[in-house]
Every structure is written in structure tokens, then in C-alpha cells.
C-alpha positions in Angstrom: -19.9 -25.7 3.2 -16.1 -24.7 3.5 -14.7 -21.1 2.9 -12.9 -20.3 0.3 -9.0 -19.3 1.3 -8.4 -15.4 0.7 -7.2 -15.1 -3.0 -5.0 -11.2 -3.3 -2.2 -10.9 -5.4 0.8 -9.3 -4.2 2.9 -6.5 -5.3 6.2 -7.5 -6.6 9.1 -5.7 -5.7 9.2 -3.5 -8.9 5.3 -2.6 -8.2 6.2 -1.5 -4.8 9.3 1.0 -5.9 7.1 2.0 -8.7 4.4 2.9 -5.9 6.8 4.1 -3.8 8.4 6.5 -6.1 5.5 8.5 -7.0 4.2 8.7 -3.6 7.6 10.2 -2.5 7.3 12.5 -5.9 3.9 13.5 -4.5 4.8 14.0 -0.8 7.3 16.4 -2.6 4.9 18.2 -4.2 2.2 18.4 -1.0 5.0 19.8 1.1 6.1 21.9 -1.0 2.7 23.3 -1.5 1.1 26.7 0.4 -1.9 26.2 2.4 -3.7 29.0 -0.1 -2.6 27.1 -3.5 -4.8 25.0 -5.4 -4.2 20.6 -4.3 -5.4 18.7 -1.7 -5.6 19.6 1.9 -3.2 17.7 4.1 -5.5 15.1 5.8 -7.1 14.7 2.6 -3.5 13.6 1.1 -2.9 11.2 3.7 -6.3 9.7 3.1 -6.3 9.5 -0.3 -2.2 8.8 -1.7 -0.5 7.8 1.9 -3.1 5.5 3.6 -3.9 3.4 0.7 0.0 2.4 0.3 0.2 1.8 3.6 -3.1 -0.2 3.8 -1.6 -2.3 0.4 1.8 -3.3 1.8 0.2 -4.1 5.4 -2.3 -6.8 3.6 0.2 -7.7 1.4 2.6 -9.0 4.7 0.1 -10.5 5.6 -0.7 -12.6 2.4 2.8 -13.7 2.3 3.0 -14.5 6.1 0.0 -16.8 5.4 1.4 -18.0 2.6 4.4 -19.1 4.7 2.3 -20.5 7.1 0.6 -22.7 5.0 3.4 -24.3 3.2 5.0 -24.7 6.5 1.9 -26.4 8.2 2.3 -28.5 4.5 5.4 -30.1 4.3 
């Protein structure tokens, strides 16, 4: 029985600046924010708007860097 290759589809680059863009409009926002106002807490910000990014663009590198691979190992 063989595994199946790891099928995840990539952000194109207009996904990624569209991504991009509202994080930075969010980041705005969250630094502008007081402690005592109403929004997320800091580390809960990074866990749920800057680590999720950052976890999508890692595994997408790594897609295309197999991706590479394989047609290099191909042809």
C-alpha cells in the first residue's frame, strides 16, 4: 500500500496581498488599541490573525519547494 503525495493548494500572489493587507489593517487596529478597550488581548492576536498567516505561507514554501523537487527529480 503506497501513500498518497500531500495534495494543498497554494496561495496565489493576489491571495497572499489580499491576506497580507488585512492583517496589516488589523495589526493597525490592535496597536492602536488600549489595554482597557474592548478586542483581543495581544497574545490572543498573534494566535488567532498573525500565527495562522505565518503558519499558511510557511506550508505553502514548502509545497512549492516540493513541487520543485519533484519535477526536478522528473526530468
Amino acid at each position: 500500500m503506497s501513500v498518497e503525495p500531500l495534495r494543498k493548494r497554494t496561495m496565489t500572489l493576489s491571495q497572499l496581498q489580499m491576506r497580507t493587507l488585512d492583517v496589516l489593517r488589523k495589526v493597525r487596529f490592535q496597536l492602536g488599541r488600549q489595554a482597557h478597550e474592548e478586542g483581543m488581548s495581544d497574545a490572543e492576536f498573534i494566535d488567532s490573525i498573525l500565527e495562522p498567516l505565518e503558519t499558511d505561507i510557511h506550508q505553502d514554501r514548502q509545497m512549492l519547494k516540493m513541487l520543485r523537487r519533484s519535477k526536478k527529480d522528473g526530468n
